[in-house]
N, C-alpha and C positions, 0 to 999 in steps of 0.2 A: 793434399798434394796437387799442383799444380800443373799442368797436363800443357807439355811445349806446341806450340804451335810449328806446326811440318811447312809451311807454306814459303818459310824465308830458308827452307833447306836446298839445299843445292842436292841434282840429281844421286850423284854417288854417298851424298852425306844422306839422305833420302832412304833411299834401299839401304844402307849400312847400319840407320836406326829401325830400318824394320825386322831386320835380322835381330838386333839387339832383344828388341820387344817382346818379340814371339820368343826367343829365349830365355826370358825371364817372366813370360804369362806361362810355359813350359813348365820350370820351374815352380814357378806358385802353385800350378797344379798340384804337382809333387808333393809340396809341401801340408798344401791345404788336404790330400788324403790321406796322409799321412797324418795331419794334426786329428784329422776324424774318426781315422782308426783308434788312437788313443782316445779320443772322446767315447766313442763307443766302448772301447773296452774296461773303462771307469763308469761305463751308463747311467752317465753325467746326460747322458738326450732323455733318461728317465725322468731325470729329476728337474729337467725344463719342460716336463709334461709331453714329450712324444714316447711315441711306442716304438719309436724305428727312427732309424736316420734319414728317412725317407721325409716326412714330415718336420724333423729339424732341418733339414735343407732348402726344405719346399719353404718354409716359412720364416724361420730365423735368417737364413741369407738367403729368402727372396728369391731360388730357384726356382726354372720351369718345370715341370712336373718331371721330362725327359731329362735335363741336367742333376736333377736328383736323384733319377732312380740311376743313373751315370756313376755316380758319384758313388752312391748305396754299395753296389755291383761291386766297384774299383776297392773300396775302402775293403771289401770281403773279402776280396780276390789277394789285395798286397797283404793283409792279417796271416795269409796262408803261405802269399809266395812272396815275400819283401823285394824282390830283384823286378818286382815290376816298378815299384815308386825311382828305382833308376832310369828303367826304361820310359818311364812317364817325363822325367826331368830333361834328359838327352832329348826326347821327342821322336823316338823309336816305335812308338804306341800312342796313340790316342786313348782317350778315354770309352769310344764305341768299341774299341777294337779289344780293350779289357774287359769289359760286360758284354760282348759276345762269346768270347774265348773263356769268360769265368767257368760256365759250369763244365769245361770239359777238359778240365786244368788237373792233372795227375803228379801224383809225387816220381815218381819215374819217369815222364815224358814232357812235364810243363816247360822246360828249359828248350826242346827241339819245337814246340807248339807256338811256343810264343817267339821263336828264333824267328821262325815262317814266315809270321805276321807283321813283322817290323816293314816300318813305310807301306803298308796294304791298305787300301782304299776297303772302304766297309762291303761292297760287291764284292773285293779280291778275296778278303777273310770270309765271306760267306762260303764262295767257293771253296775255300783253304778247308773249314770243315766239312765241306760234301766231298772230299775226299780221303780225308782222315776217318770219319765218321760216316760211310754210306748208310743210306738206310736200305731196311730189306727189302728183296722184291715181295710184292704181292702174291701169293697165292694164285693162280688162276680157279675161277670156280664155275659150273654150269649149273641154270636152275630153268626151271619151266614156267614159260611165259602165260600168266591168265590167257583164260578164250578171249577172241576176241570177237565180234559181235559178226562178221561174217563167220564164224565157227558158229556160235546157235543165235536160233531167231529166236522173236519173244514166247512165240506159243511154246517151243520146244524147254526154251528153259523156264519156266512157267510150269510142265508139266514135269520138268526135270530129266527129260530124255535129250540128248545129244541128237543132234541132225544125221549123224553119220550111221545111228542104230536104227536107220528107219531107210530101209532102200526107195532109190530111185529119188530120197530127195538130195537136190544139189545146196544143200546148206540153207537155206530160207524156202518155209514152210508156203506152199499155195493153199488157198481156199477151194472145195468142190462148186460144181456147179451148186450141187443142192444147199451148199453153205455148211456140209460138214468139212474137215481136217483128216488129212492123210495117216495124222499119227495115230488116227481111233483106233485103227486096223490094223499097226501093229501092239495096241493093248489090249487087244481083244484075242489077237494071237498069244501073247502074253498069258492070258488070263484060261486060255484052252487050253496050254502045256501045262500051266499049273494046277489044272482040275478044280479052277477056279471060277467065280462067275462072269459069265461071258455078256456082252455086250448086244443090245438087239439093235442095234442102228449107229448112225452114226453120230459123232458130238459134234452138238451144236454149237454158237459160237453167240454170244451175246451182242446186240448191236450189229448186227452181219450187214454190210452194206445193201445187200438186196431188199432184206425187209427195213431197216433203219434202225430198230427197235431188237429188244429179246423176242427173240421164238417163243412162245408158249403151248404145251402140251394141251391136244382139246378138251372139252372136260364137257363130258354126255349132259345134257339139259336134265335136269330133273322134273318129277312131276309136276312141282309148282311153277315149272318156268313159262315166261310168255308165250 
């Protein structure tokens, strides 16, 4: 088929074949889902080796992956409701606006659904079912936030005590003069209320910036020492 050249058309002759055009690429539409509907339902796209009309579309006519799956949608969608391949033909529906509206297409209300949608831009149809179809609200829920690292210092969670069971510290642990830790004092209290053994000094702290190194306990020379 030979494809006329627009160029020698005069304005009004111009726009008069574009109306034409699109009424009969309209139309093809219609046709062409409808031809695939009966394709499919003889699953004659079986026996040309696809699993799906999605793959005889993509491939045999050379569709974009999105005009197929278009296509797929629409061909389902008229199988169920025939009065769309009308609406397709007239040019009341697009083909997006069939494959968004497919799966919420009811035997009692498809007729007011698809009424809606006629001439809706694919943004207008989205809206059209956020109103039909709201979803729910959320739940609101409360949960407890992990510590966070001004809640316990390292010694504290180290020892597995909380800063706040130890009075007098304001959330991060100081070191004594002598290089013991505030918390000895309260596991030694600890360890008094439980009639348990009690603590003879304070704990040391390895690496303590004073000395640089561990503290080590002294150890009495023995006879043989120098």
């Amino acid at each position: 088929m030979l494809m006329t050249d627009p160029r020698h058309l005069t304005d009004e002759n111009l726009i008069a074949s574009i109306a034409t055009i699109a009424g009969t690429e309209r139309l093809a539409t219609a046709m062409l889902i409808a031809h695939l509907a009966e394709l499919e339902s003889r699953n004659l796209h079986l026996a040309q080796g696809f699993r799906s009309l999605f793959g005889y579309c993509r491939h045999v006519l050379h569709c974009s992956e999105h005009e197929a799956y278009n296509r797929m949608e629409a061909v389902h969608a008229a199988r169920r409701f025939p009065v769309i391949l009308a609406l397709l033909a007239e040019g009341r529906l697009h083909l997006t606006a069939v494959r968004l509206l497919a799966p919420h297409l009811k035997d009692k209300d498809h007729l007011a659904l698809l009424g809606g949608a006629i001439h809706k831009s694919r943004r207008e149809i989205v809206a059209l079912l956020a109103r039909w179809f709201p979803s729910p609200d959320v739940a609101s829920s409360i949960r407890k936030l992990p510590a966070t690292p001004e809640d316990m210092s390292p010694q504290t969670e180290a020892l597995g005590v909380s800063a706040a069971e130890e009075p007098g510290l304001p959330g991060r642990m100081e070191t004594a003069a002598d290089g013991s830790i505030p918390i000895a004092r309260t596991l030694a209290a600890r360890a008094s209320a439980s009639n348990g053994p009690s603590f003879g000094g304070p704990l040391p702290i390895a690496g303590h910036p004073s000395t640089g190194r561990a503290r080590r306990s002294p150890v009495p020379a023995g006879p043989d020492a120098p």
